[in-house]
N, C-alpha and C positions, 0 to 999 in steps of 0.2 A: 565637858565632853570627854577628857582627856583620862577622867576618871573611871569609863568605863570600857574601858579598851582592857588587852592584857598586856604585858611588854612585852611579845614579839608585835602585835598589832602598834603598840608607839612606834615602835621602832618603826614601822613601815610608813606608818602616817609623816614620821618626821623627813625620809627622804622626799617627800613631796613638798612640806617646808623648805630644804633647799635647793632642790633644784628650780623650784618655783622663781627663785630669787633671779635666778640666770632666766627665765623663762619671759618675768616683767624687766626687766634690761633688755632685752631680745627685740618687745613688743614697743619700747615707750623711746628708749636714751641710744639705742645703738644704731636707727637708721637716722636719728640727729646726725651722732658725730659721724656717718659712715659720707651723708651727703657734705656737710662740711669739710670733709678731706676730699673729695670730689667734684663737687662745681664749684665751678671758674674760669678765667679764661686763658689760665696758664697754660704749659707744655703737658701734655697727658691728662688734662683736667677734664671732664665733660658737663652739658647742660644739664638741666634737674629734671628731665622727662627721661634722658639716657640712665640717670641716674634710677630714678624710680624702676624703669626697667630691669636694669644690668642686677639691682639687688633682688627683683621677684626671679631672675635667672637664676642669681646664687641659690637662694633657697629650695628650686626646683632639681640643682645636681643635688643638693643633700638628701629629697627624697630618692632621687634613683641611685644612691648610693646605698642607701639605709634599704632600701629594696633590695637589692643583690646584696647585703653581707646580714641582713638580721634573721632570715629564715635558718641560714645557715650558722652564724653563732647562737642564736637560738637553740637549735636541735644540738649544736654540741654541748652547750650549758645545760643541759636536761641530762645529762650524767651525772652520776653520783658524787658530790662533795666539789663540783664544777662551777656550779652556777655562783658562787660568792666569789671568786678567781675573774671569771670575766666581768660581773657586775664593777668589782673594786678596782678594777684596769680602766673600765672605761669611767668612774669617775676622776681617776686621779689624770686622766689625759685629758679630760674636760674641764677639769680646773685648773691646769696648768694653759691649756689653750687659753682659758677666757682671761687670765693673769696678764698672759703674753701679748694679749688682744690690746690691750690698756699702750702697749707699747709702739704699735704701730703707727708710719708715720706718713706711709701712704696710702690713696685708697686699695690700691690693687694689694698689696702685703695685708691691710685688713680685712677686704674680703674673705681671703683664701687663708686666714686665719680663724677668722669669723666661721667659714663655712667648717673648715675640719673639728671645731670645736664641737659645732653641731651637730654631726656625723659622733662624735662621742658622745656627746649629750643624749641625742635617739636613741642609741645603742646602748646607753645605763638604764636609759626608760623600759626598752625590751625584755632585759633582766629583771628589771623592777617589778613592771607590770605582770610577769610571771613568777612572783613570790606572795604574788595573793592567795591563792589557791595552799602555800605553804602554812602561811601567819594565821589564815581564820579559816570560819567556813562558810556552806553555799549560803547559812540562812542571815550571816551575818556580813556576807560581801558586799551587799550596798552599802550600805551604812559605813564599814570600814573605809572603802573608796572615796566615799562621799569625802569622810571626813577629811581624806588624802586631801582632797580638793580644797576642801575649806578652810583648814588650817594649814595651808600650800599658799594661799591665797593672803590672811592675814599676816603670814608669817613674813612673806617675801618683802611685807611694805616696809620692816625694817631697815637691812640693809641699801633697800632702795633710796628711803628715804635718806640716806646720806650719802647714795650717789646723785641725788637730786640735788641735795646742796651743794654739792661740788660741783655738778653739772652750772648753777644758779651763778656760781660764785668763777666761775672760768670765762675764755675770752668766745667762747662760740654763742653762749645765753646772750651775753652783749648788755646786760643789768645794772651790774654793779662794775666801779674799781674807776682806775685813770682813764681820762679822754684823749683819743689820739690828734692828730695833726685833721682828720677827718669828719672829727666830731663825734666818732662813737667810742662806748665805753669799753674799755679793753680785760675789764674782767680781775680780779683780784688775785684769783689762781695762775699763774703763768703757764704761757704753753700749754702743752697736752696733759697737765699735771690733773687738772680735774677729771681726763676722760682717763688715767692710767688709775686715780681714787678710784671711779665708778667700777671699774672691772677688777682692781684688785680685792676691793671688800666684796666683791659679789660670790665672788672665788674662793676666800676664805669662808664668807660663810657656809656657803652650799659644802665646803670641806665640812666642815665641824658639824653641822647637823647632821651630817652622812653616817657620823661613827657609830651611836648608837645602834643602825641598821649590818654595819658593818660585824659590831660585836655580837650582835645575838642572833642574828639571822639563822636559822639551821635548813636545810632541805633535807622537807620530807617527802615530795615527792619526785619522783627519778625513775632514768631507766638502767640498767647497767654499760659499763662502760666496753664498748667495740673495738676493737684494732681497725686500723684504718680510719679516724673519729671523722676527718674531714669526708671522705668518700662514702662513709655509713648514712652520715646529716646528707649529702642531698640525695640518699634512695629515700632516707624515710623521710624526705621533703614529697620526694616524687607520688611515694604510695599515700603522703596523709592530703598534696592537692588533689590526687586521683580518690579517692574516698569522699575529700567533702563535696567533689567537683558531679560523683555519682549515685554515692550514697546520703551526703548527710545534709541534706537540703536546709536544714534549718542554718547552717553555720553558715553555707555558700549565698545566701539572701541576706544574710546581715551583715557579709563583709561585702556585700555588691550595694547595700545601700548606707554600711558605714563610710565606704571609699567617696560616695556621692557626699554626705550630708557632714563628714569632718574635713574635708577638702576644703568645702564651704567656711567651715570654722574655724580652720587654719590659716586660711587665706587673711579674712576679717583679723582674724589677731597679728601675724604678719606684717598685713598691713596697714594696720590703724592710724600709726604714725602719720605713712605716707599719704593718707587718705588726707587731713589736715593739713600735710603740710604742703599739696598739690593746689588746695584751695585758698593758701596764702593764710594760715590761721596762725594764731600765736604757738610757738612751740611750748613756751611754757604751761600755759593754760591748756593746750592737749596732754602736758604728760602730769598734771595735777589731778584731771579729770579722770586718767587712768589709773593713777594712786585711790582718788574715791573709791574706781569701780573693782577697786580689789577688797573693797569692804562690802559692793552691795553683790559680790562674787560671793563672797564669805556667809552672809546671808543668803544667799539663794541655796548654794550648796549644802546647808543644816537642812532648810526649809524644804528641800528633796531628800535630804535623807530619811527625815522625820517622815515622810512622805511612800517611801519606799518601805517601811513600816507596816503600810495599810493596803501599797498597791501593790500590784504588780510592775515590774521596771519598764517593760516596753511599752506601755500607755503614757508612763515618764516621760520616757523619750520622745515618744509623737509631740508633748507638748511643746519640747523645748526644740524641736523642727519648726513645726509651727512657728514660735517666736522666734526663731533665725530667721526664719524666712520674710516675718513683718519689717524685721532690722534690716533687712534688703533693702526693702521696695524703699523703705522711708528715706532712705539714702539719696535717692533720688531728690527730696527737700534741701539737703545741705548745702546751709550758707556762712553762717556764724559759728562763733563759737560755742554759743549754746544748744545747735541744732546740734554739734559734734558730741557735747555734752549729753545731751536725750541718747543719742546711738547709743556711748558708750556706756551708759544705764542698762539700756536692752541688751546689749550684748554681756553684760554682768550677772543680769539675771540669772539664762540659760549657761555661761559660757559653763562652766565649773560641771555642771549638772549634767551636759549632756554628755560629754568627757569621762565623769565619773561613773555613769550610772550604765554607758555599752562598755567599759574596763570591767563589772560586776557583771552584768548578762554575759560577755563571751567567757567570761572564764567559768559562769557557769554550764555552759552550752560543749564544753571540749573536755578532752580528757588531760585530767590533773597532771599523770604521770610526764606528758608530752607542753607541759605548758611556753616550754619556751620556745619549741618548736612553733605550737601555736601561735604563741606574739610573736612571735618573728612575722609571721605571713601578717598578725594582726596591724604588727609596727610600720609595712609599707605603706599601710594607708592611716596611720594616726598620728603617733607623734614627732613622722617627717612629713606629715600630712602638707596640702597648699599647694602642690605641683599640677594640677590642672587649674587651677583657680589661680595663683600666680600667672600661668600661662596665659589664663585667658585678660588678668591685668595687663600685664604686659603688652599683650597683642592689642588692647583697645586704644591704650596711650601711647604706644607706636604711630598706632592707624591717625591720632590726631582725637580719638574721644576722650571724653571729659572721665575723669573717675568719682563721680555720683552714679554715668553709667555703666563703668565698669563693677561696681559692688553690687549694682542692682542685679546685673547678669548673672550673681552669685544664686540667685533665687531659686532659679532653676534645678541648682545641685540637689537643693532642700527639699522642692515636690519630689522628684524623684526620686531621692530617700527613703520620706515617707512612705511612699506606694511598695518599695521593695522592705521596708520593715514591715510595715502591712502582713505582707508575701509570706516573711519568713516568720513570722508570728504563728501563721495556721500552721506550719510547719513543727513535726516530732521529734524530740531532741534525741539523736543517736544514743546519747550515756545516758538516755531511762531520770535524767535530775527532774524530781517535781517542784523545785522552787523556779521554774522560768515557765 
């Protein structure tokens, strides 16, 4: 596949390679070690419902953070020779966080390490995500994205995969090594050595794959550069949500039903972990099953691109609504660990596809010159995505429900998605593009 890209389009595909990497650590090994440093019944320790909680919280300031700073680093990256300055700031403070992450030795120190990491993390993705429109063009932006996705996906099982065996081979897996006075096995890796492995190779890699995007990147679209850069970004924040909010109906119906339907799948990736490990499921076999689903990820994500070839994107998209929303209700079934296994299938399918394929429709839908403006507003609702759907986890396992029914409540976000891509579909694209 790699053959037919051009090298600014590698280049772009490869930072999705590794950020991807930090992205399955995020979803599979970090709310392991995060409740491991957390429940117990020491001094400052809390139960594993508070726990489940207290992390769908974290993740919920990272979207209202990444809300207020990415429209506006946005529109000031959209200045000329700008956007490769903020992009390369916020990986190198996202790799240094997730480094640092490895270090922490309580839970509250890794939270709010955890969380700022992710606040940089989003805010590389904002930049990122508006370098599409630079590297290819309209008729070849699926396809490109896609592929972001799907070699994002095989890419990341590398490094993961040896933060698996370090995870395997430490004293939290409880697998292998000496038995204590207790009777359980105390792990081969000492101490936190396994969980400072997992995040330091995660961190090198997502470095190194970064470069090639770093070296060739060039912006070619822009707008000129303002005095006052900070005060200029939020008037032309002010006049581009007053335009879509009056004029450009087709943009304002897909970010009202992207905000619904990646919430939804934000959430589900977030918290998959916690999903199993609520229900008392083996941790390892939950995160073995989520190493598979990055290969039946890998394959879905071709399988849409190849796809996006012959359709149009947003009939795409309905489908993979659609199958989010079956992986809802089915949740409701969850008992074993095989039933957790079928989910994590389903959600492999679609996950990649439906991620990649509204990053190709909005950036065909806005105008080039302003794109990081645009992903800025885009980014509140995508790749900090999970603050209403967190919320509403959180609030069910408070209240005392079960989380089979808290994911099913997820369902909801998806019809109503649907209906507003629907909407915005009959809707005319302000830039006059005939490929949406």
């Amino acid at each position: 596949m790699f053959k037919n890209l051009t090298k600014s389009e590698k280049a772009w595909v490869l930072y999705d390679v590794g950020n991807s990497a930090f992205t399955m650590l995020a979803c599979s090994l970090i709310p392991i070690w995060f409740k491991s440093l957390a429940i117990g019944d020491g001094p400052g320790q809390i139960n594993g419902d508070q726990a489940t909680a207290y992390y769908s919280i974290a993740i919920a300031v990272v979207t209202i953070v990444v809300a207020l700073l990415g429209p506006v680093l946005g529109a000031i990256a959209d200045h000329k020779d700008t956007k490769k300055i903020f992009f390369t700031t916020s990986v190198a403070l996202g790799v240094t966080g997730c480094i640092l992450n490895g270090f922490a030795a309580g839970w509250v120190a890794f939270i709010v390490i955890y969380v700022l990491t992710r606040i940089c993390y989003a805010s590389s993705l904002t930049f990122y995500d508006s370098m599409l429109n630079d590297v290819t063009n309209d008729e070849r932006m699926d396809q490109v994205s896609s592929y972001g996705y799907a070699w994002g996906y095989i890419g990341s099982c590398i490094p993961f995969t040896v933060a698996l065996v370090a995870y395997v081979l430490g004293p939290d897996a409880h697998m292998l090594g000496p038995v204590n006075e207790a009777g359980v096995k105390m792990g081969i890796l000492p101490g936190n050595l396994s969980k400072i492995i997992g995040f330091a190779v995660t961190g090198i890699w997502w470095f190194l794959v970064t470069i090639p995007l770093i070296k060739n990147y060039k912006q070619v679209n822009y707008v000129e550069k303002e005095k006052g850069a900070v005060g200029a970004a939020f008037r032309r924040i002010g006049r581009t949500l007053k335009n879509i909010a009056v004029h450009d109906k087709k943009v304002l119906f897909f970010l009202l039903a992207f905000f619904l339907y990646i919430d939804g799948v934000g959430t589900i990736i977030d918290n998959c972990i916690n999903i199993g490990t609520d229900l008392g499921l083996d941790t390892v076999g939950q995160v073995i099953f989520l190493l598979a689903t990055q290969v039946v990820a890998w394959v879905g994500s071709l399988v849409f691109a190849s796809l996006s070839k012959k359709h149009k994107t947003v009939p795409l998209i309905l489908v993979c609504i659609v199958g989010y929303f079956c992986v809802c209700l089915y949740a409701l079934t969850l008992k074993t660990i095989w039933h957790f296994g079928i989910l994590a299938f389903g959600v492999g399918c679609f996950q990649g596809s439906i991620q990649s394929l509204s990053r190709s429709y909005y950036s065909k839908i806005i105008p080039p010159e302003n794109s990081g403006e645009y992903f800025g507003i885009y980014d509140i609702f995508a790749k900090g995505a999970s603050f209403l759907g967190s919320a509403v986890i959180a609030w069910v396992k408070l209240a005392g429900g079960t989380i089979n029914i808290a994911v099913a409540s997820l369902a909801v976000f998806f019809a109503l998605g649907f209906v507003l891509l629907k909407i915005s579909d009959r809707q005319k694209a302000a830039n006059g593009n005939p490929f949406v």
